[in-house]
N, C-alpha and C positions, 0 to 999 in steps of 0.2 A: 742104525736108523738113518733113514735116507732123509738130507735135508734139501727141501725146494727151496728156490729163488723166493724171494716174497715178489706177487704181483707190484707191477707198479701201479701209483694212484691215477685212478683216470683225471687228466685234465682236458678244461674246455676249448672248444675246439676256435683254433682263430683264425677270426674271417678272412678272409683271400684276397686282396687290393682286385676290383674290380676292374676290367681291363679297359681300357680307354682308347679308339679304334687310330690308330694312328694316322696321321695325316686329314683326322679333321678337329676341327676346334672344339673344344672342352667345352659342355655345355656352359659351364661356370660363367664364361665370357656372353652368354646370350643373357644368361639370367640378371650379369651387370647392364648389361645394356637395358633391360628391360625395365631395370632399378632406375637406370638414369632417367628414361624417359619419364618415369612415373614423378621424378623428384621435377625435370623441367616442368611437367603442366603442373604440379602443386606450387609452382614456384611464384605461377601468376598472383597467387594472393600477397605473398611477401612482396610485392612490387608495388601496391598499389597504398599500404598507408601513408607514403610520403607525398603521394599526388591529388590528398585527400584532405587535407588539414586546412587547404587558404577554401575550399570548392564549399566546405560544409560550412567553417568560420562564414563563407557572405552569405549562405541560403539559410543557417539556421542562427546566426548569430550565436553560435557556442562558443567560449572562449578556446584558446588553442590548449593550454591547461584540461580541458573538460577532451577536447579531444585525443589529446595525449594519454588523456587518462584509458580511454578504450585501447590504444594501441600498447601502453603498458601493461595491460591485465590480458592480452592478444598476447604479447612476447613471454608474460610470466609464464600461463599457461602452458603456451611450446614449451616451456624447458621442465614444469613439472610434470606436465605427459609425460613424457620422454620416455623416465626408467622405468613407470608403468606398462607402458607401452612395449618398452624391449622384453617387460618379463610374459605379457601379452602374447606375445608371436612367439614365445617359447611354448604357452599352455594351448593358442589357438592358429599358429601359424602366422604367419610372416601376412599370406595372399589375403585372408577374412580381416585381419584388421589396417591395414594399409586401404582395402576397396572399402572398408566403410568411414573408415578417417577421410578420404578422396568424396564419399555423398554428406557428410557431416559438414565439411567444407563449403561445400557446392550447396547446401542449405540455406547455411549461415550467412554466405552470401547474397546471396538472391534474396532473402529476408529485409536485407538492408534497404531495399526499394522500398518499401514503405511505412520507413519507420521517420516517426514526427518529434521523438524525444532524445533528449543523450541520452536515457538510462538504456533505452533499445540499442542505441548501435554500441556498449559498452555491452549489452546481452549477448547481439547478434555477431558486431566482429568482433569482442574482446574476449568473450566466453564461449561461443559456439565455436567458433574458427579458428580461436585460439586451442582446443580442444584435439579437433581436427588437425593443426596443421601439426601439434606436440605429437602425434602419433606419426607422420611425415617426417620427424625431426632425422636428425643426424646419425640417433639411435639405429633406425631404421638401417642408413649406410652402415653401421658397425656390424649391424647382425648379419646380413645379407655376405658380407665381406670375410665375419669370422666363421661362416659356415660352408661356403661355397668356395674359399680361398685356404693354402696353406702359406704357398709362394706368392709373389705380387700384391701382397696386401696394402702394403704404403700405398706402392701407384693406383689401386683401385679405390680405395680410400680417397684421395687425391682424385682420381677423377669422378668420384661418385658427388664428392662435397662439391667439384666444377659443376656437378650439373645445376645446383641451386644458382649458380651465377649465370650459368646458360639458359636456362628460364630469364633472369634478369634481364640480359641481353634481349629477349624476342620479344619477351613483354613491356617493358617497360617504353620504349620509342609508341609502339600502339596504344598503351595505355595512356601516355603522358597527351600524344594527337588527342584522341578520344575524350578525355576532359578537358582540352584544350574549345574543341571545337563543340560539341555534343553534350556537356556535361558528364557528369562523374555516377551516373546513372549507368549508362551504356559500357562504362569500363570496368564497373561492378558485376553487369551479367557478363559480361567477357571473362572477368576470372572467375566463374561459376558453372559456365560453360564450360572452360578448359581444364579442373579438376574433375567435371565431371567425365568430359571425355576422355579420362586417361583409364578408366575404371575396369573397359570390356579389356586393356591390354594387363590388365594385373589379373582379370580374374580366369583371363583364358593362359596366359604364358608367363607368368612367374612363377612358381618353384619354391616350397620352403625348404628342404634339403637335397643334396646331391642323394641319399640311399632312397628319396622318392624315385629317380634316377637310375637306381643301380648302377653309381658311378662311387668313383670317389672325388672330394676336393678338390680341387687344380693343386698339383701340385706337394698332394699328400696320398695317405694309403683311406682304403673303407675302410667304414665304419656305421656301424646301422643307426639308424636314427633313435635317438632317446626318445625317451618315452615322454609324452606332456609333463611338464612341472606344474600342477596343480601349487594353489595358492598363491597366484601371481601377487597380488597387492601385500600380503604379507611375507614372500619372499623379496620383492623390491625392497619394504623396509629393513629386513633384517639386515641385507648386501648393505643400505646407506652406512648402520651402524656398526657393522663389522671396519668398513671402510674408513668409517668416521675417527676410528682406534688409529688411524695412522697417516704420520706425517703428508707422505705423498699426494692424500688426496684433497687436504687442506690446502695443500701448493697450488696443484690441480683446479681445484675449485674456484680460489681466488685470482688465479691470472686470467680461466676463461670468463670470469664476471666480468672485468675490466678488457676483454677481449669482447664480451657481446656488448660494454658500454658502450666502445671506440667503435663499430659497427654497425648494428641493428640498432641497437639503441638512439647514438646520433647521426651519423651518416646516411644509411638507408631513409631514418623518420626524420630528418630536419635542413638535412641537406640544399634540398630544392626551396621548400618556402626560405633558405637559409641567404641562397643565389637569389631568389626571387625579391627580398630583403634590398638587394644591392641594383636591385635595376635588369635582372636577369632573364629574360624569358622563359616561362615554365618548361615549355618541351625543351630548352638549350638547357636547361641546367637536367631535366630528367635524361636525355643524351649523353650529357658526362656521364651519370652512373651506369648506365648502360656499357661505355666505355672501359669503367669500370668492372663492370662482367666481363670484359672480352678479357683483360689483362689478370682476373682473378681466375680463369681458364685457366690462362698460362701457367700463373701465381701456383695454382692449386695443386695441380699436376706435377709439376718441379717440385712441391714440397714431398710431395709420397715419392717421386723418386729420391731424394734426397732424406727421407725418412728410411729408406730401406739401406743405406750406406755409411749415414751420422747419426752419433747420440743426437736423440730427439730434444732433452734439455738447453743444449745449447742453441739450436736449432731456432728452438720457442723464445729465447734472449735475443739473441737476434731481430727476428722479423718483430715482435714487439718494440724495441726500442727503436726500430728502424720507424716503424710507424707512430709511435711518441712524436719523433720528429718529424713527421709529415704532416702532424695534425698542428705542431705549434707553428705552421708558417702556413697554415690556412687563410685566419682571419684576413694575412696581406694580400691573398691571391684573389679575395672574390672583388667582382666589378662586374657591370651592365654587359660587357661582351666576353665571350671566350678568348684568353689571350695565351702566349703559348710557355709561361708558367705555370697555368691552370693545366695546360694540358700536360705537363710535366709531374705536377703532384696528383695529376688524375692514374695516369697511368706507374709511377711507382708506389701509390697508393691500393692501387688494383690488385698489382703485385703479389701485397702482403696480406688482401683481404679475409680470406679464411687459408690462409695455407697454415695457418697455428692447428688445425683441424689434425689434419696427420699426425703428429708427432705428438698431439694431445691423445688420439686414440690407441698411439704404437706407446706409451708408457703407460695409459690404465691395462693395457693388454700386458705388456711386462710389468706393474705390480698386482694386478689382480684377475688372471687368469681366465676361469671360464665364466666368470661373473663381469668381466670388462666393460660387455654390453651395457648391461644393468649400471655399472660405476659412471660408465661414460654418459650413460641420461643422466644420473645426477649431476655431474660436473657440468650437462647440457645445459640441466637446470640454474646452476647458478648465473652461466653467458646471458641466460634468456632472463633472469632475476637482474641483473648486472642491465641488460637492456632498457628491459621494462620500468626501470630505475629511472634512469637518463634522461626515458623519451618523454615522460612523464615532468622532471625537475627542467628541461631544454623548454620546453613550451614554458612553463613557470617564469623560468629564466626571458626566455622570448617577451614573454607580459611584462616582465616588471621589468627591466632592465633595457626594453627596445631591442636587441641583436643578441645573437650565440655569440660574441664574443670568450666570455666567461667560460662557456661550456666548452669551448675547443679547447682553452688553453689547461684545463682541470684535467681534460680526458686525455690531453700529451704528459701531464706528467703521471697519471693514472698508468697510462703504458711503459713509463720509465720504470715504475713498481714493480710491475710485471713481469719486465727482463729481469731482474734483480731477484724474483719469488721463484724463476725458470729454474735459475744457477744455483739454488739451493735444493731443489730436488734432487733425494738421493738415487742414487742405485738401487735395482732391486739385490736385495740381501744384506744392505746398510739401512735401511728403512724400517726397523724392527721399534724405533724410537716410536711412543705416542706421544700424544697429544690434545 
């Protein structure tokens, strides 16, 4: 009896690295650009609560407390969008809900014009804007980044999180004129205007996957696009509590709280009335922070390359306690004129402003894989809870006590925590420990 071969089993067929024309640029590099611009015009909002607090304080006699309280539930909100949001652009694309976070914004805003009570601008900027800009969040750079990148991630990462300080930079000197001269009216529809013009560039030239493309990643091989993840909002939760089971992202969590305290929380929202406080002129002390952007360019950029070369834990100890110490030698630095101490802890201040961003997002990516996104808005969420904390208790502070004194020197030793929570994050594949 004759014996045949046994057939072999058929297997599926794999796909082919899409060929990428040599000697022009990967699309991937257009679709960041396209990212960045989108982050600069959203950027104008984040610029404008600190130039808002003395302007409403004398036209509505709200205390700074009650204003505070609106830009605390503005920053909560960014950071519990976030992971919503990242699983959002998983089920509906990246372009539909970035263009309608961008008119949400641009709503929220222009609303503010004629609002006569706190409870409305805690509606209009703390909930509506706040909503919108959680869906702009950082998230957003993470997905754009882990989808459109294999190689280069740190540095695009690094320059994607620059572009929120490059918005800083353009807005904030016009803004700060603008309520300077004009009232705080005209700098409201300014940032309303400008999220809203960034809207026809996302919805004609952004991109939610390279295999829309027929490309592959920069930097990797194709791969066809998955298919929608239905159940977004119950896929976010699940990710928080799978995540929840392990060390890492308790570390994670905790240093970026005390990372959006030192921050957004006080810097961004207290800064200026903080100079203004000491005899400082509004636009001279909104100029520093501006300055500020230019050196968090720097800052940010060096950190994703230097995130692509150094364990990211150490990394994160660093620039945190570096900035501990910039913030305990604050309270000696402010005075009525710009002197060039100030501009010395302006600028290695800047430095360190979000460059913790990178090396926060290259370890949720090394412990938690194709869920990082999603991880990453939660841990966003905690910076923006961390925030929204601050700006909220700084005003309190401000009222009762007469000056931030208190509050700078709390949020230096908050970042000495910090470095110390960095250096305890383990490795992935020693990370099995819960908690």
């Amino acid at each position: 009896m004759t014996q045949t071969a046994p057939t072999p089993a058929p297997t599926a067929p794999t796909p082919a690295p899409a060929p990428t024309p040599t000697g022009r640029i990967h699309r991937a590099w257009f679709v960041a650009a396209v990212a960045f611009v989108t982050i600069i015009g959203a950027a104008a909002f984040a610029s404008l609560p600190g130039l808002l607090i003395e302007p409403l304080h004398e036209e509505f006699d709200w205390s700074r407390g009650t204003i505070g309280l609106a830009v605390s539930v503005n920053l909560a909100l960014y950071g519990l969008t976030a992971p919503f949001a990242a699983a959002l652009m998983d089920r509906f694309g990246i372009r539909k809900v970035v263009a309608l976070a961008l008119l949400v914004i641009s709503g929220g805003t222009v609303a503010t014009l004629w609002m006569t009570e706190s409870w409305q601008l805690v509606l209009f900027w703390g909930v509506l804007v706040g909503l919108g800009s959680g869906s702009m969040a950082l998230a957003f750079a993470a997905t754009v980044t882990n989808r459109w990148f294999t190689a280069r991630r740190g540095l695009v990462t690094g320059i994607l999180t620059a572009a929120g300080a490059s918005g800083q930079l353009i807005f904030l000197p016009l803004l700060s004129w603008l309520v300077e001269h004009h009232g705080w009216r005209p700098a409201a529809v300014t940032v309303s205007l400008a999220a809203l013009a960034v809207v026809p560039f996302v919805w004609l030239l952004l991109r939610d996957h390279p295999a829309d493309m027929g490309l592959a990643p920069y930097g990797g091989t194709y791969a066809e696009r998955p298919a929608p993840v239905t159940g977004a909002a119950r896929r976010t939760v699940a990710v928080l509590f799978k995540a929840a089971r392990t060390g890492p992202f308790w570390l994670l969590a905790g240093t970026f709280a005390i990372c959006g305290a030192s921050t957004n929380g006080l810097v961004k929202t207290h800064f200026v009335p903080a100079a203004h406080d000491h005899g400082m002129p509004v636009t001279a002390a909104a100029g520093l922070l501006a300055v500020v952007g230019v050196f968090d360019v720097i800052g940010t950029i060096a950190s994703g390359w230097f995130t692509d070369r150094f364990e990211a834990r150490r990394l994160l100890a660093v620039y945190y306690a570096l900035r501990g110490i910039s913030l305990l030698f604050l309270p000696m630095l402010l005075a009525p004129s710009v002197h060039p101490p100030m501009v010395f802890f302006i600028v290695f201040y800047g430095l360190d402003w979000v460059a913790t961003v990178p090396p926060t997002i290259a370890l949720c990516r090394e412990h938690y894989g194709e869920d990082s996104a999603i991880v990453f808005g939660w841990v966003l969420a905690s910076h923006q809870v961390g925030a929204a904390v601050v700006a909220f208790l700084g005003g309190l502070a401000r009222d009762a006590f007469g000056s931030y004194d208190l509050v700078w020197y709390a949020s230096g030793a908050l970042c000495a925590m910090a470095a110390l929570m960095a250096m305890v994050i383990r490795r992935r594949g020693n990370d099995q420990l819960t908690v």
